[in-house]
C-alpha positions in Angstrom: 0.0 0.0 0.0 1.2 3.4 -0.7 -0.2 6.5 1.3 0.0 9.5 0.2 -0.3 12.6 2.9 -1.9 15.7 2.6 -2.7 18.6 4.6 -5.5 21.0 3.5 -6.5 24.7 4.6 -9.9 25.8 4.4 -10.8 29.5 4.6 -15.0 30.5 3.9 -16.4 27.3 4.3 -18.0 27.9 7.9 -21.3 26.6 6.6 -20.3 23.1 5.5 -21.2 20.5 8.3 -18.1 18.1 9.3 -19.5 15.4 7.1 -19.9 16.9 3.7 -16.5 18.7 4.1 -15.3 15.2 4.6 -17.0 14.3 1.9 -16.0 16.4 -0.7 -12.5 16.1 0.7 -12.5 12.4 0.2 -13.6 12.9 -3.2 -11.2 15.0 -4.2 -8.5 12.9 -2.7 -9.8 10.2 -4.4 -9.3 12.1 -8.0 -6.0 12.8 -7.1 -4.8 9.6 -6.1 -6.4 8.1 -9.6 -4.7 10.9 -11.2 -1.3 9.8 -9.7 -2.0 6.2 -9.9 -2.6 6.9 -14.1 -0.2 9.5 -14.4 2.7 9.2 -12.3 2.9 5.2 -11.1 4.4 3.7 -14.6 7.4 6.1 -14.0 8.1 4.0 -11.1 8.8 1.0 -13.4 11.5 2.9 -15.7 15.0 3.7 -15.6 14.5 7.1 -16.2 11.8 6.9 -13.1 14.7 5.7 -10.8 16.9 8.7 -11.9 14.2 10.8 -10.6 13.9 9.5 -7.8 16.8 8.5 -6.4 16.4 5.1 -6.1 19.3 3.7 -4.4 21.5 0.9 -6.7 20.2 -2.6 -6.5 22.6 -5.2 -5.3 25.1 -5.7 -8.8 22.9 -2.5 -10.8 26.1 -1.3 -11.7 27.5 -4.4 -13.1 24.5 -6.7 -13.6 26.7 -9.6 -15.4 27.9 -10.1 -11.3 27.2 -13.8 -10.8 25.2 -14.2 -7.3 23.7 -10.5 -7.0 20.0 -9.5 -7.7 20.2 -7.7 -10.9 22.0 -10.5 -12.3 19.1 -13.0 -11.2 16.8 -10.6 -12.8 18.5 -10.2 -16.1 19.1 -14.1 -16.1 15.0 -15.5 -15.3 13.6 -12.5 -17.1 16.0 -10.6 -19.0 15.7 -7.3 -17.8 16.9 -5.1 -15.1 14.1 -2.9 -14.9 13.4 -0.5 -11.2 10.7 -2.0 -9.2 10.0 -5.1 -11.4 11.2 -8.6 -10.7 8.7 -10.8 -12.4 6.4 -7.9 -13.8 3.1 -8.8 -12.3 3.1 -5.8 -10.0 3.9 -3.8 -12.8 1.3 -5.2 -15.0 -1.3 -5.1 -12.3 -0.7 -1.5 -11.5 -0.5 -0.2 -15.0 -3.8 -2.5 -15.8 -5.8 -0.2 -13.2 -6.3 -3.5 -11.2 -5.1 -1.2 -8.2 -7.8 0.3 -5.6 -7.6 3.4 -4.8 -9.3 4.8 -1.4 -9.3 8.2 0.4 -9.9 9.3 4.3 -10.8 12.5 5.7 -11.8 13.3 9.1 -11.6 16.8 10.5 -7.8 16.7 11.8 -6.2 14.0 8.9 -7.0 13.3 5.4 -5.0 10.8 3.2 -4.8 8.9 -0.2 -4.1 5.1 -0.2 -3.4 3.2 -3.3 -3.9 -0.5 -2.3 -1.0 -2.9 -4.6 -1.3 -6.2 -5.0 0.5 -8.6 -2.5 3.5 -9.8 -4.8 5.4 -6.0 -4.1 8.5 -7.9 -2.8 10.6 -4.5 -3.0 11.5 -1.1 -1.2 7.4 -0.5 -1.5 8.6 3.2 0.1 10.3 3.7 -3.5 6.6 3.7 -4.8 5.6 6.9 -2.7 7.9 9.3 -3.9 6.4 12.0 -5.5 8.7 14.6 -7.6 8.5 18.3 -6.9 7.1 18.5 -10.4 5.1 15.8 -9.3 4.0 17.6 -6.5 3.3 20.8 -7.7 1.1 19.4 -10.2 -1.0 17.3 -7.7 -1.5 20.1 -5.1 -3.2 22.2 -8.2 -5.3 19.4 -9.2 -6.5 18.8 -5.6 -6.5 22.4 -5.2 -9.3 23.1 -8.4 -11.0 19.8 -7.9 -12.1 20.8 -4.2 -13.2 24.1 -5.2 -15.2 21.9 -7.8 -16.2 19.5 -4.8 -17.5 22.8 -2.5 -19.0 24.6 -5.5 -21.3 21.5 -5.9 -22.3 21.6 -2.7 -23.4 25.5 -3.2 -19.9 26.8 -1.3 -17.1 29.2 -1.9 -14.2 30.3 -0.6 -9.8 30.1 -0.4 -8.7 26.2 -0.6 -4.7 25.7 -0.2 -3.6 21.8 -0.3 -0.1 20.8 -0.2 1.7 17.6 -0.3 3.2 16.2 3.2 6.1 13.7 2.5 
């Protein structure tokens, strides 16, 4: 499971009872983690993903010909040496959108969960890291979908949301 922390600040939103402000906050959250799920998960499964995040090396990443060392066992039963992937069937059943994705709110904590199947056998900490670029993006989305979520609900006012790593 990966969880994804957020901390919100509402200004002008007195008249909202507690439970549709957790509402529309878990709906929001929701989005986002969907967004990030579809948008920002298969990064996790590239080179180029590792490099932006600063995965640390493997066991033998530098040199996977090494006889004995993970990479090496990798490139020999399935010929690759890909971040986050041993046999593939996380990363197939994460990119399939076979993932679940759930969202809590109450009035002091709100967070995103995205629920992976039980064969991740790695540094599942790796999957949370979110890029600043990442980040930026993501607070904005949350940011215009909750105005979205309070102007259903017949609301307005100031909504800040930023990412808490």
């Amino acid at each position: 499971m990966t969880r994804i922390a957020v901390h919100v600040e509402l200004k002008g939103y007195e008249a909202l009872k507690q439970r549709e402000l957790n509402d529309a906050l878990r709906a929001a959250l929701e989005n986002m983690g969907v967004r990030w799920k579809r948008r920002y998960l298969p990064k996790h499964f590239t080179k180029a993903g590792a490099r932006e995040y600063n995965y640390k090396p493997r066991q033998g990443e530098l040199n996977p010909l090494r006889k004995g060392t993970y990479s090496n066992r990798k490139l020999r039963l399935f010929s690759h040496v890909l971040p986050n992937v041993y046999t593939g069937e996380l990363r197939r059943l994460s990119l399939q959108g076979a993932t679940k994705t759930t969202a809590k709110a109450t009035s002091t904590r709100a967070h995103v969960r995205v629920h992976l199947p039980r064969k991740a056998n790695f540094r599942l900490h790796e999957l949370s890291i979110v890029s600043p670029a990442e980040q930026a993006e993501l607070e904005k989305f949350l940011v215009a979908d909750l105005e979205r979520q309070f102007a259903k609900r017949g609301q307005s006012g100031t909504v800040t949301a930023s990412l808490v790593n």
